[in-house]
TORNUDREN-686379 format. One record per residue (C-alpha): x, z, y; residue in three letters. Coordinates in pm, whole numbers, padded with zeros to 5 digits, always signed. Each point is the difference from the previous one (the first is absolute). Last residue first. Layout:
XZYala
...
***
This chain:
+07092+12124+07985unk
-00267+00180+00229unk
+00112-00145+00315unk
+00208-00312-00149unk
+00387+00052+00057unk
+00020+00016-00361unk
-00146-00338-00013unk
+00284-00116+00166unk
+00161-00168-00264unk
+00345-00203+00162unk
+00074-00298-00036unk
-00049-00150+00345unk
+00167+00293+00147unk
-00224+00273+00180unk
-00279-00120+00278unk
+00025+00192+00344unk
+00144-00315+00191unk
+00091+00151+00360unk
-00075-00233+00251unk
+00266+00029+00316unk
-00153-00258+00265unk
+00198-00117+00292unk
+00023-00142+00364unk
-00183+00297+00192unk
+00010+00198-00290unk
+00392+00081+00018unk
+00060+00168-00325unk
+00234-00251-00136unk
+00227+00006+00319unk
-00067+00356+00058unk
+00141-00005-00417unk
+00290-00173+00035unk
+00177+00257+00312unk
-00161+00270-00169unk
+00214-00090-00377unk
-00238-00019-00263unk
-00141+00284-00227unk
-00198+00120+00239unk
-00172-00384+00016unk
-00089+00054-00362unk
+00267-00193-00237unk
-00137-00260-00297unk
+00039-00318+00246unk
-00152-00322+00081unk
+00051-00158+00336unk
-00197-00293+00164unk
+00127-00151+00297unk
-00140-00186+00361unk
+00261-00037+00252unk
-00083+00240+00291unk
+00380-00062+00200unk
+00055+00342+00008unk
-00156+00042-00374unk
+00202-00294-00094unk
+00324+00183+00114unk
-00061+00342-00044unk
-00067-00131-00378unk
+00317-00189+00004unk
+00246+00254+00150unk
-00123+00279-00172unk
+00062-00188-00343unk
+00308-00096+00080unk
+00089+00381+00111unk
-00141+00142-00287unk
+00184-00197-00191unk
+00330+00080+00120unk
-00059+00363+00030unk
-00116-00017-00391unk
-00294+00134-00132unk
-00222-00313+00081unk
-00037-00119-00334unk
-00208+00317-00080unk
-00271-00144+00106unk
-00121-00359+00171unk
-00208-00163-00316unk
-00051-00333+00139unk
+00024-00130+00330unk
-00226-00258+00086unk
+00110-00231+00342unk
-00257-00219+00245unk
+00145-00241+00209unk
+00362+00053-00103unk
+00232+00170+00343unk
+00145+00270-00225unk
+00088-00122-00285unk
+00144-00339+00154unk
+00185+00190+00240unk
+00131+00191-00369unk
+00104-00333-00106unk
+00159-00130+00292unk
+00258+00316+00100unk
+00081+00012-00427unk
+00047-00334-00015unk
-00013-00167-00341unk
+00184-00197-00206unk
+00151+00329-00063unk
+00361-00008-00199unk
+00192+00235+00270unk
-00295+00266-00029unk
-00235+00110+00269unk
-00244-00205-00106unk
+00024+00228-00319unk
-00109+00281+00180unk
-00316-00078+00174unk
-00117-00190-00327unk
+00041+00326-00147unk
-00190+00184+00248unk
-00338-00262-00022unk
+00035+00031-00380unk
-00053+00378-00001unk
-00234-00083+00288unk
-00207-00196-00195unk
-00074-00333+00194unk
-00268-00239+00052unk
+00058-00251+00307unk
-00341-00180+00105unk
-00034-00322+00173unk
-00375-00175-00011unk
-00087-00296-00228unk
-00376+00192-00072unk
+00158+00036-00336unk
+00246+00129+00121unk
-00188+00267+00199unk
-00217+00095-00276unk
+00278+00017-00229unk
+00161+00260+00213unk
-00297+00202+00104unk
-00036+00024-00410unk
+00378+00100-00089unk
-00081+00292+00273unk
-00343+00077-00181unk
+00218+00008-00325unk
+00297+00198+00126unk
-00240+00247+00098unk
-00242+00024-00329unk
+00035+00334-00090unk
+00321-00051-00253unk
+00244+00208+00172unk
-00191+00287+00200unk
-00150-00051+00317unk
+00081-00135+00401unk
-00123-00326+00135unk
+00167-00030+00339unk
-00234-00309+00181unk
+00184-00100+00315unk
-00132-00124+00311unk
-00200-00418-00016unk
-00004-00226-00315unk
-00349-00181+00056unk
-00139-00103-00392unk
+00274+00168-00135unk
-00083+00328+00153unk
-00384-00014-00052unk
+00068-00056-00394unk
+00249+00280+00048unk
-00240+00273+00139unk
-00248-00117-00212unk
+00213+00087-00318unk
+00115+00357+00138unk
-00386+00030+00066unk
-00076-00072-00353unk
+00260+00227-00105unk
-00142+00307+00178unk
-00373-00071-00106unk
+00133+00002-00381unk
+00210+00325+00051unk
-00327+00175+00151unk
-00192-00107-00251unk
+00256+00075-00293unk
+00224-00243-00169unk
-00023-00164-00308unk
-00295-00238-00074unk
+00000-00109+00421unk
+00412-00121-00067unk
-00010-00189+00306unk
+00227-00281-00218unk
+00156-00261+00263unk
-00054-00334-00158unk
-00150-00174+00283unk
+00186+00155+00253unk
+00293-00145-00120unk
+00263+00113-00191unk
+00179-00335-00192unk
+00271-00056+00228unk
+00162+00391-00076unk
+00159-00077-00343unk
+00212-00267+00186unk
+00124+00214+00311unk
-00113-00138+00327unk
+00277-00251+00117unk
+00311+00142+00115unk
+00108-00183+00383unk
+00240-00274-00042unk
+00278-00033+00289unk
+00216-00299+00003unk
-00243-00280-00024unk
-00262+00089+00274unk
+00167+00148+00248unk
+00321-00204-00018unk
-00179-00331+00008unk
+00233-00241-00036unk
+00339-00132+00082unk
+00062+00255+00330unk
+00271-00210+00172unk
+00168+00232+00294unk
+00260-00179+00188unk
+00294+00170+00204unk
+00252-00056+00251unk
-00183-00160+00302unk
-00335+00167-00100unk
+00164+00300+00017unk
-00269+00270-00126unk
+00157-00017-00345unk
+00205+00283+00118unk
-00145+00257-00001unk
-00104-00052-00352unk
+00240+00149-00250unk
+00099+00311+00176unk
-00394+00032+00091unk
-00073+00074-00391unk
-00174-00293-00146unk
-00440+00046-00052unk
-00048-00184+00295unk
+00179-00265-00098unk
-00203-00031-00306unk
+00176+00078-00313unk
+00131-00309-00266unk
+00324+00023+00174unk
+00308-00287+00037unk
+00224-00004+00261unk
+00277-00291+00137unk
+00284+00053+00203unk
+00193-00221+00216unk
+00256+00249+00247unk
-00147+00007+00344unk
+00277+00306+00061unk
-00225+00221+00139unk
-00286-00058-00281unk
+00309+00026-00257unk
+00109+00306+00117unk
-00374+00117+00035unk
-00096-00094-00323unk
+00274+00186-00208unk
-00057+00268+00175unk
-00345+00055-00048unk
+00005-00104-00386unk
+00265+00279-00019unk
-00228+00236+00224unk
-00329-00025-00224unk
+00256+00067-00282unk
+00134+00321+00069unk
-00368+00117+00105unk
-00118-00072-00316unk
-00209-00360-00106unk
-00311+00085-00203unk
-00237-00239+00167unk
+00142-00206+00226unk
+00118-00309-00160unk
+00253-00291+00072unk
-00025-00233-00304unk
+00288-00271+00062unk
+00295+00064+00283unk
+00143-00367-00010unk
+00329+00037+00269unk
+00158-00317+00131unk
+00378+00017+00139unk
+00039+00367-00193unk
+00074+00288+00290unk
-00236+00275-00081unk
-00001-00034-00377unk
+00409-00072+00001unk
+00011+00299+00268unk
-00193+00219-00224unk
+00209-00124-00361unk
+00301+00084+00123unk
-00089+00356+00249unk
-00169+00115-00394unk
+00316-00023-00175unk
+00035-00363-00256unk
+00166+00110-00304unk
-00239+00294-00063unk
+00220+00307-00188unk
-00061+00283+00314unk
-00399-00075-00043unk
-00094-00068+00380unk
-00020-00377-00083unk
-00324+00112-00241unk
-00205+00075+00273unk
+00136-00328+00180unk
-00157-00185-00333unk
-00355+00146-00041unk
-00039-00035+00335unk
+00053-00388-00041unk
-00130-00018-00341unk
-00329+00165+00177unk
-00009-00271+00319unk
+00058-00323-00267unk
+00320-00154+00100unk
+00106-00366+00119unk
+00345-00054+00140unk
+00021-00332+00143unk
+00325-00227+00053unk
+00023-00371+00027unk
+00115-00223-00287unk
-00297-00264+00050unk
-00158+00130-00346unk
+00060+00377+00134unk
-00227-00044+00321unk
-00298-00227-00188unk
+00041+00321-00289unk
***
């Protein structure tokens, strides 16, 4: 606005209206053809790129953005960007160049890490299980279920107290997994300690939509973020992972933190057969983990018929 106030030229576009537009010069009926509108983009006396993103951007349009910075990098041509991404979260195209501190200045206004990128709290109807109000169910189970689920209980008090391997709680929906790992999470809050709570259904579909050209999110940030948190709970990891696409985002964060022995607490309804090998070593791996299998049936159900006797 400064530029056009003093009657001097500047052609300021938004990075998707400016794909958005030289796809749309290729229609046969556009009154300004594709090789117009390019050179006026790559040429224009002071060029204001705004919201240059990564995530989501094809192949066509990675080298668009690429050529339209080199020519104007080799030319010295004034031009002005705009991203709410970290640099290191830009494609290369866009920031191999900034390197040239005799061309270029970076300004990072805030704190990118912190204000850009909000990890999901723990889910709201999950704040409330605690240890303290974690039913052992001793009127309704038998002996042997009763001993099992005290140990499963023990086995996460000790866990939050000193987060170290991986605890894979494995049962039937409603046995008390997704309480215990709601439980090492409120512990650890409450002891002001970083923990990242996640159902993998969830997990996947955050995945997916940071992909999208409307994220505020990046994808490449987000799922570091995953991967490197201090201590991460994965809830209910199943059938979710039927895809190839899933199974290979999952694969690549649990080899990840279980390469890098990141402490992590997984619930899940599948046996380790019933799990891909190259998941379950990981899970199985008793030098860094412990698989406890929670005999108890769901919550609601009677299982006085499993009673010896009755």
């Amino acid at each position: 606005n400064e530029r056009l106030s003093r009657g001097e030229p500047a052609f300021y576009i938004s990075a998707a209206d400016l794909l958005d537009h030289l796809r749309a010069a290729f229609n046969p009926g556009s009154e300004l053809t594709y090789d117009d509108l390019f050179n006026q983009v790559k040429n224009a006396p002071l060029l204001v790129l705004d919201d240059v993103r990564s995530e989501g951007a094809t192949e066509w349009a990675r080298q668009r953005l690429d050529q339209i910075l080199n020519h104007r990098f080799n030319l010295r041509l004034p031009t002005v960007i705009t991203s709410d991404s970290a640099l290191e979260d830009l494609e290369p195209g866009v920031t191999r160049r900034f390197g040239d501190a005799e061309l270029c200045s970076v300004l990072v206004l805030g704190d990118l890490r912190n204000t850009a990128l909000r990890m999901p709290d723990l889910p709201e109807g999950l704040r409330q299980e605690t240890f303290d109000n974690f039913d052992l169910r001793r009127l309704e189970l038998t002996r042997e279920q009763q001993q099992n689920l005290e140990m499963a209980y023990h086995l996460a008090q000790e866990f939050a107290g000193q987060p170290e391997g991986w605890i894979v709680y494995q049962g039937a929906h409603g046995c008390g997994k997704t309480h215990l790992a709601a439980a090492i999470a409120n512990a650890r809050i409450a002891a002001g300690q970083p923990v990242l709570f996640l159902v993998v259904a969830d997990l996947l579909d955050y995945l997916r939509s940071a992909f999208g050209p409307d994220s505020k999110v990046s994808y490449a940030r987000f799922f570091e973020e995953v991967k490197q948190s201090p201590l991460l709970i994965l809830d209910d990891y199943g059938e979710q992972a039927s895809t190839p696409w899933a199974k290979s985002k999952l694969f690549q964060l649990i080899n990840h933190r279980y390469n890098a022995r990141l402490p992590m607490v997984v619930t899940t309804c599948l046996s380790l057969e019933e799990m891909e090998v190259r998941i379950s070593s990981r899970f199985a791996d008793p030098r860094f983990n412990t698989v406890f299998n929670i005999m108890a049936p769901h919550y609601n159900v009677d299982v006085s018929e499993h009673r010896p006797g009755g």
